[in-house]
C-alpha positions in Angstrom: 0.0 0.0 0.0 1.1 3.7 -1.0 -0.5 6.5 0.9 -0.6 10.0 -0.4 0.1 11.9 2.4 -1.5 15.3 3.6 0.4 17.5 7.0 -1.3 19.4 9.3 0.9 21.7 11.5 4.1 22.8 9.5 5.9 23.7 13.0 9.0 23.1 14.6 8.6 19.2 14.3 7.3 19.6 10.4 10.6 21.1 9.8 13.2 18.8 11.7 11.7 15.6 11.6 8.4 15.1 8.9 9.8 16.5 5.7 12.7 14.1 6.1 10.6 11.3 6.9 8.5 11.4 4.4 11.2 12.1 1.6 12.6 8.6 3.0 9.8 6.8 3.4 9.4 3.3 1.2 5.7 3.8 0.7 4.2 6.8 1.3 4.7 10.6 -0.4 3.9 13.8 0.8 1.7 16.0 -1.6 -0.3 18.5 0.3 0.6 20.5 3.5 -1.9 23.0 5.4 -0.4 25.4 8.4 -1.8 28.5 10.4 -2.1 30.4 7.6 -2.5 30.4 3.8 0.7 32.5 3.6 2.6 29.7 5.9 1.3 26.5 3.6 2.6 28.4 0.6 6.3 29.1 2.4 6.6 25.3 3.5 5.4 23.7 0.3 8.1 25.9 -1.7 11.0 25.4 0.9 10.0 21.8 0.1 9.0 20.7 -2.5 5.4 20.0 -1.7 2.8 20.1 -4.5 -0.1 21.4 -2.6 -0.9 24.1 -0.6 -4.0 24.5 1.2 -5.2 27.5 3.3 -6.7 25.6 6.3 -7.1 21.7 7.2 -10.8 21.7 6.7 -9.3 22.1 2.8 -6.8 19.5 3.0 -8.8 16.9 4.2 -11.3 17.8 1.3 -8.6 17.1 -1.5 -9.2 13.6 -3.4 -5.2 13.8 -3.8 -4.6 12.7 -0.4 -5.4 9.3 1.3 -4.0 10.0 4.5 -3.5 13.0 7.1 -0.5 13.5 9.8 -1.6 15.5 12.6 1.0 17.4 13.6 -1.0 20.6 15.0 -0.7 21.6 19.2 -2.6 19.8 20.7 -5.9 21.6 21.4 -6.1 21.0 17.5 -5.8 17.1 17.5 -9.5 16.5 17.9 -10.8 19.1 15.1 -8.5 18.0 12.4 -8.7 14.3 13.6 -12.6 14.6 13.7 -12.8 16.5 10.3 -10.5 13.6 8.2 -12.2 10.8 9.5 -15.5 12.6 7.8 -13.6 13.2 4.7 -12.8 9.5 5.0 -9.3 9.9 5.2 -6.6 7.0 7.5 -5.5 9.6 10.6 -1.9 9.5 11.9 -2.0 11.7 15.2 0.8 13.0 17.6 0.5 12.7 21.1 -1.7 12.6 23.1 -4.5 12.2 21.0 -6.7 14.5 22.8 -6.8 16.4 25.5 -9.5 14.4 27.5 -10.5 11.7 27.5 -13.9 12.2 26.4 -12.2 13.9 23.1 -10.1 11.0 22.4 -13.4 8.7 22.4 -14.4 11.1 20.0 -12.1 10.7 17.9 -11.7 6.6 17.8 -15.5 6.6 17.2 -15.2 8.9 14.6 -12.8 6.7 12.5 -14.2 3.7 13.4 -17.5 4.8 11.8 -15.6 6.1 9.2 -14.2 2.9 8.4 -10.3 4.9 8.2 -7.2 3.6 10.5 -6.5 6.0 13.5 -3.1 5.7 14.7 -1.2 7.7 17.7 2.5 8.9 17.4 4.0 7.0 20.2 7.2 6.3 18.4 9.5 4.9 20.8 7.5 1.5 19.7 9.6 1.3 16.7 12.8 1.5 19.0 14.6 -1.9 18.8 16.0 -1.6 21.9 12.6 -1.5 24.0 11.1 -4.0 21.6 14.5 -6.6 22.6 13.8 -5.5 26.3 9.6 -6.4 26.1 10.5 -9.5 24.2 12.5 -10.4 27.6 10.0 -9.8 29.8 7.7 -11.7 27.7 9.8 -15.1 27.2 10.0 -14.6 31.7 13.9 -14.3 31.7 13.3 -11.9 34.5 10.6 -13.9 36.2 8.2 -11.2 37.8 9.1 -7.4 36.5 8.2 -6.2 40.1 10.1 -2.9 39.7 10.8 -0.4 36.5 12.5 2.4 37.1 12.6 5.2 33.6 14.5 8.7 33.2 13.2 10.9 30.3 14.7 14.4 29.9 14.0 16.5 26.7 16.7 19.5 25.8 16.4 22.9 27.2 15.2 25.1 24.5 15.3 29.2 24.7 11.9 29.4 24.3 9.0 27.4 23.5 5.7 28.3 21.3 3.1 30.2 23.1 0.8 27.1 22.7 3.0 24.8 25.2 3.0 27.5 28.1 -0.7 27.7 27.7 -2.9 24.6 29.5 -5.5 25.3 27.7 -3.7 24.7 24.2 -1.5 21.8 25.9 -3.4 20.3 28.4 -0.2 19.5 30.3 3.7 20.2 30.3 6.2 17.3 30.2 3.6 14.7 30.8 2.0 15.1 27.5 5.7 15.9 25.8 8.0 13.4 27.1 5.8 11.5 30.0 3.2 9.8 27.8 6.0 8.5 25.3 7.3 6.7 29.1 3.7 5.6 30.2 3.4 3.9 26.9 6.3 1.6 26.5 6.6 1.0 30.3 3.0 -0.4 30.2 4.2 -2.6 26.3 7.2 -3.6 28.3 5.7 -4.5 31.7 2.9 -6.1 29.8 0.0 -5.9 32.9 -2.6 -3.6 33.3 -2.4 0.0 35.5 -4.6 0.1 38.3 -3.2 3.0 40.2 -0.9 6.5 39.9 0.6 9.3 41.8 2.3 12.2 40.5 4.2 15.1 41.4 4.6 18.1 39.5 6.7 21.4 39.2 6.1 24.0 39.2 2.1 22.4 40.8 -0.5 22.6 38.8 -2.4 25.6 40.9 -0.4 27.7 39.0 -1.9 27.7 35.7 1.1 26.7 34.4 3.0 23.4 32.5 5.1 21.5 34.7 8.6 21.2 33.7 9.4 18.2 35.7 7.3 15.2 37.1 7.8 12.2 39.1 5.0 9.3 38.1 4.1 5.9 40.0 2.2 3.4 38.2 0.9 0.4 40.0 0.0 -2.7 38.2 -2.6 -5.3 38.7 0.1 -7.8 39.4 1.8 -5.8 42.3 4.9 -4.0 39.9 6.1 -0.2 40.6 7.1 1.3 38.0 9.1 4.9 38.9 8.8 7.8 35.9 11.0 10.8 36.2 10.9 13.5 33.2 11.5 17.0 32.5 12.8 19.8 30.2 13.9 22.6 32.5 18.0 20.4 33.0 21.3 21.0 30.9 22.4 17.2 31.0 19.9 14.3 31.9 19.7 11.0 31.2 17.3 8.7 29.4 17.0 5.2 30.3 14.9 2.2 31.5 15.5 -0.3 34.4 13.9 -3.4 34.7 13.9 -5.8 37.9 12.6 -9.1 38.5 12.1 -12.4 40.5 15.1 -13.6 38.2 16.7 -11.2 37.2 17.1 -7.4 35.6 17.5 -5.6 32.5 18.7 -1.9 31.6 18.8 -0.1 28.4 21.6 2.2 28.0 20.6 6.2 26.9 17.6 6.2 24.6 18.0 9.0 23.0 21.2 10.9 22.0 23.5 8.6 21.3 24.4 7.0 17.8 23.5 3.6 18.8 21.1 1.6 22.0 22.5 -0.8 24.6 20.6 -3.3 26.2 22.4 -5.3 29.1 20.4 -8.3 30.9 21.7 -9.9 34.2 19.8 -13.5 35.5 21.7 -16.2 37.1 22.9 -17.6 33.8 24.8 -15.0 33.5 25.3 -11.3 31.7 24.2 -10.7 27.9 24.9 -7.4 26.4 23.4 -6.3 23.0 23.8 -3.0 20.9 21.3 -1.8 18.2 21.6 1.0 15.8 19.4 3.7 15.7 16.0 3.5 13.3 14.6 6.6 11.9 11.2 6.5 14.2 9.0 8.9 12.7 10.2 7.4 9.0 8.7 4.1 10.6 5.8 5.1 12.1 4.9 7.0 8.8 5.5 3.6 6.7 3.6 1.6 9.6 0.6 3.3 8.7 0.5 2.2 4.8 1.2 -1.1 6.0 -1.4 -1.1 8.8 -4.2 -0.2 5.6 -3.4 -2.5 3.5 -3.3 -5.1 6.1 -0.3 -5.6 8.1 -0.1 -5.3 11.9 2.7 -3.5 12.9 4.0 -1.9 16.8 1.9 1.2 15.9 0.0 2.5 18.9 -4.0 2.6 17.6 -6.3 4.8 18.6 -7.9 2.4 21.7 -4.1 2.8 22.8 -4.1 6.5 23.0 -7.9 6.6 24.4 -6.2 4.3 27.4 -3.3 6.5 27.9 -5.7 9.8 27.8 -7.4 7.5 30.9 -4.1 7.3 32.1 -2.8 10.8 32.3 -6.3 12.5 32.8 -5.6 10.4 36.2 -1.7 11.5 36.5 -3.6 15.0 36.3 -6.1 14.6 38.4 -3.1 13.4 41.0 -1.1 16.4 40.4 -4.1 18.3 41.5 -5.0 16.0 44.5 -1.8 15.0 45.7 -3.3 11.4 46.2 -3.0 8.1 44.5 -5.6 7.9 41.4 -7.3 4.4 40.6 -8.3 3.6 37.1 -11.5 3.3 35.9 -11.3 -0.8 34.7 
């Protein structure tokens, strides 16, 4: 399956990581972009190389010339745009997190499923090798019973961020819907059990109207494992790795992003195995996943039931923040 491709958002992430992508991409093209603005559609389509412009998304997801439609918009604008392609009867590719609440994100997966179009979430740390070695270990029970995960997550400090991220009513959240739900989402694929409790912590809190730059996050699972999240954006130097510890034993990744390659080392009684992996081009891969997912092939993208859980998820984490009290899950 080839999909002709349609972007909505032409920000920062349109212009360091999609254009690329898609120019690499083995089935997939892109041939219509739609920003803020006329004006801004125009400038990105010259600068590369797109072949349509269209002056809003309503518009794009209107053009027979395009099958499918990444979402790249903040994220007060996933729900609109997601709601408007599925009527146009276009296959949805959405960055995280889906929706804002989790009535939104029902929305939207009832939407496509009524639509008959494939609604997939940007949770591309799936596509990492590295964390798909480490939930293959869990899964064969080298570590017996994962009953501790411990995760760092730091994005770079920038100089400034759009207005939209400093806003909770354009964001929703701070690092937990940046870097946090990327962590809740593997951590769950890895531990493999369902979440049945959270806490969180947040600075700066949230009764100051504003995004938190770091959080701590506990998950409990059904089968008794902690997992630990740390994540944040306001540090020079951080690092970015996952801990695993069992009945039998314990895995660790080495940094997950940043580096040119992954490590994963595992420690049981048989002894110590240490594997490297080289970096894949995860938004490249998440962009082919959905071509393959239409015309038939399951891949380790994150469908739209997966981000409606994780809006349950961190609507909870919030909802913590707020209470400064553990948070059961709704089963």
């Amino acid at each position: 399956m080839h999909l002709r491709w349609g972007l909505v958002g032409l920000g920062r992430l349109a212009e360091e990581y999609l254009v690329g992508a898609f120019a690499a991409a083995r089935n997939g093209r892109l041939v219509a972009c739609a920003g803020r603005t006329a004006e801004r559609s125009r400038e990105f389509a010259a600068a590369h190389d797109v072949p349509l412009a269209h002056g809003s998304f309503e518009e794009l997801v209107r053009d027979p010339q395009v099958d499918a439609v990444y979402v790249a918009t903040p994220n007060h604008l996933h729900h609109p745009v997601v709601l408007a392609a599925a009527a146009a009867g276009k296959h949805v590719l959405c960055e995280k997190p889906m929706g804002l609440t989790v009535a939104e994100s029902l929305q939207m997966v009832e939407a496509c499923r009524r639509a008959g179009v494939a609604l997939r979430v940007g949770l591309q740390s799936r596509f990492q090798p590295v964390l798909q070695a480490a939930a293959t270990v869990v899964r064969e029970g080298r570590l017996g019973t994962v009953r501790e995960v411990s995760v760092q997550r730091y994005g770079p400090m920038r100089p400034s961020r759009s207005p939209w991220q400093m806003d909770l009513a354009t964001a929703g959240s701070g690092v937990l819907g940046g870097l946090g739900v990327h962590v809740i989402d593997f951590v769950h694929w890895v531990v493999g059990d369902r979440v049945v409790r959270v806490f969180g912590l947040a600075h700066p809190p949230r009764a100051t109207g504003q995004p938190e730059d770091s959080a701590t996050i506990v998950l409990e699972f059904a089968g008794g494992c902690q997992a630990a999240i740390r994540c944040g954006r306001g540090l020079p130097i951080g690092t970015n790795d996952l801990q695993a510890f069992g009945t039998q034993g314990m895995l660790a990744t080495g940094p997950l992003r940043w580096e040119p390659t992954d490590r994963l080392t595992v420690k049981t009684a048989a002894g110590t195995e240490e594997r490297e992996f080289a970096r894949e081009p995860l938004y490249q891969r998440e962009i082919e996943a959905l071509a393959d997912e239409v015309g038939g092939t399951r891949t380790a993208a994150a469908t739209g039931e997966d981000g409606l859980w994780l809006a349950r998820v961190t609507e909870a984490v919030i909802r913590s923040f707020e209470t400064g009290r553990l948070e059961a899950l709704e089963r």
